[in-house]
N, C-alpha and C positions, 0 to 999 in steps of 0.2 A: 470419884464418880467415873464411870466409864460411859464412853458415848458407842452407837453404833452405827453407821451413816450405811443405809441399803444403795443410794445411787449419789451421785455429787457431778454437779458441770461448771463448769466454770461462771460466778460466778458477775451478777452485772452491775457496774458503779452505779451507784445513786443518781438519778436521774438520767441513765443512758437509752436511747431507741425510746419508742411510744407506749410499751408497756408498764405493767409494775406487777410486783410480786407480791402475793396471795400465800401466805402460812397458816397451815391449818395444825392445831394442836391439841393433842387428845389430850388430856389432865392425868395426872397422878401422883399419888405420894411413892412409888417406888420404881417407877418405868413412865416416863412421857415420851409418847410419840408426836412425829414431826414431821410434816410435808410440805414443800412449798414449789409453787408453780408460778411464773411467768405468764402474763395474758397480754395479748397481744393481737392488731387486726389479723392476722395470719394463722392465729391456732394457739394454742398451751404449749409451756415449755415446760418441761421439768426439771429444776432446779434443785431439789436434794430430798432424803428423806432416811429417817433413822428413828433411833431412838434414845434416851438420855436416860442412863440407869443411876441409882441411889443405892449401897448395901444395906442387906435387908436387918444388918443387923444393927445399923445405928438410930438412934430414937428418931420420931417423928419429925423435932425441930430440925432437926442433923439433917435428916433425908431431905425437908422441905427446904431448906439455906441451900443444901447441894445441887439439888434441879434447878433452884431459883436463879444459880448463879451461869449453873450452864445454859439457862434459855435465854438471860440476858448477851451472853457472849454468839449464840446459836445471832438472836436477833440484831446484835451490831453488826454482825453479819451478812446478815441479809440484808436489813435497813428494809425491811417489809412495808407496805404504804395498807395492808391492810392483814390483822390478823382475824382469825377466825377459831372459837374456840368451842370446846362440845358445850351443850348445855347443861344444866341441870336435869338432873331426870330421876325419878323415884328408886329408893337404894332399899334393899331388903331388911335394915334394923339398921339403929339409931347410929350406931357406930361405924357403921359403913357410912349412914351419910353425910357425919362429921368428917370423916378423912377425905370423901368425894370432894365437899366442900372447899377444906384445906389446899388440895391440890390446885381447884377452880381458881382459887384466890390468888396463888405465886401466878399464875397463869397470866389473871389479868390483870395483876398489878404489873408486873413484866413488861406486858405488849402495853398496856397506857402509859409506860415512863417511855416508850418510842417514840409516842403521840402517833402509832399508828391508830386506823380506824379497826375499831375493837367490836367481832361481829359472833353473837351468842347462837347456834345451831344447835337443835335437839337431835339427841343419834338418831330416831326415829324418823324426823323430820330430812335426815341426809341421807338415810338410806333410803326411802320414797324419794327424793329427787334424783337419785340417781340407777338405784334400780325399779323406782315403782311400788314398792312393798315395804313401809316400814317398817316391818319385823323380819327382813332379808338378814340371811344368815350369813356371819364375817366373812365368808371363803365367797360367798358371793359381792360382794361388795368388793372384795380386792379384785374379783376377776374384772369387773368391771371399772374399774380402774385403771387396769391394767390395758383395757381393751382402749378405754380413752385416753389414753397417753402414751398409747403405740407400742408396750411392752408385749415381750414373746410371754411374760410369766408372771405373775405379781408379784411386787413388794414385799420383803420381808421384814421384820414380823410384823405382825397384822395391827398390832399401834399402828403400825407408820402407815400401812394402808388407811386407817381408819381417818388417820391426821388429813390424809392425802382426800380423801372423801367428804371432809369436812370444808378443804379449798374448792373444790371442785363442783360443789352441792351451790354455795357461794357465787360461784362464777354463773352456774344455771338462773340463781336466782335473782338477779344483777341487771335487771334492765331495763333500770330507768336510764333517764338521756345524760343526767350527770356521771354517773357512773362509768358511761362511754364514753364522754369525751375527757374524764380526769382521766382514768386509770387503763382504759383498753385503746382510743382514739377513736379520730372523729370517722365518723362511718360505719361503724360495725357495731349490733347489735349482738347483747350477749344470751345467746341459745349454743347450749353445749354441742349441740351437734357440729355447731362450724366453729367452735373452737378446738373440737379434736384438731390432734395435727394429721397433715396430711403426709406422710411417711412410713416406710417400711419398719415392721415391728425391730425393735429393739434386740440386741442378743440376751441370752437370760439375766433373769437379775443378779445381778455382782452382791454380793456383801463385802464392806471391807468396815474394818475398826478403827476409828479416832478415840484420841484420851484425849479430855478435857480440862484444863488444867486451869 
């Protein structure tokens, strides 16, 4: 399996500073994308974002054991305290939505062996929270991504934007009083607008390649 990581920062010990980390994960049986941000009373951090690839030529169980194993090592990781994964959502003939499924399933069996908190988002539903229109088109949703997390450019490839949108939709929609005081701290309510950070944009996005082993 080959992995691709678009940005990486140095990562935070388990239980360090007031924040906690937010993984959003696009499903698939031959490419999952992956983003994960930091929240925190001061703004969003961006902490990594890629993709985990499976050859396309080995069968379906092959593929699914491959990503399965790299999302658990992605999520030791991290040590996420909350994952956030796409939802279900209508697949154009039968066989498509058996594999959508499949993918769904390593997903969240994954993120529930972490005993993180396991959070189901419709694409639909994350791209109106975060540009307004849930039928926004990919290239727009990374832009906007991008613009919230202080990047010169977006994300590459649009998995990992998507992943990245799925956290981030998450954070928007997050504010009841338990939520702020377990995961963000005490005092600060979670509307996206003041979790942007407040910094100079980014240099373009890097791509750089990790193998997974």
């Amino acid at each position: 399996m080959r992995g691709e990581r678009g940005f990486s920062a140095p990562l935070p010990r388990a239980g360090a500073g007031p924040g906690a980390v937010v993984l959003g994960v696009d499903p698939g049986t031959l490419v999952v994308g992956y983003g994960a941000v930091r929240l925190a009373p001061r703004g969003l951090a961006l902490l990594c974002a890629g993709v985990l690839r499976a050859e396309r030529r080995l069968s379906a169980p092959e593929r699914l054991g491959i990503l399965g194993a790299g999302l658990e090592r992605l999520m030791a990781e991290l040590r996420p305290a909350v994952v956030v994964v796409e939802g279900a959502f209508a697949a154009r003939n039968v066989q498509s939505a058996l594999r959508i499924g499949e993918g769904r399933g390593v997903v969240l069996a994954c993120a529930a062996r972490t005993g993180a908190r396991v959070i189901e988002i419709a694409p639909a539903s994350a791209k109106k929270a975060l540009v307004g229109n849930g039928a926004a088109h990919k290239l727009q949703v990374a832009g906007m991504v991008a613009r919230l997390l202080g990047l010169a450019s977006p994300p590459e490839p649009l998995d990992a934007t998507d992943a990245l949108a799925l956290a981030l939709s998450f954070a928007l929609r997050s504010r009841e009083p338990r939520f702020d005081a377990e995961l963000v701290g005490a005092g600060s309510r979670s509307r996206l607008a003041r979790l942007a950070p407040r910094q100079k944009p980014r240099r373009s996005w890097q791509r750089a390649r990790i193998r997974l082993q």
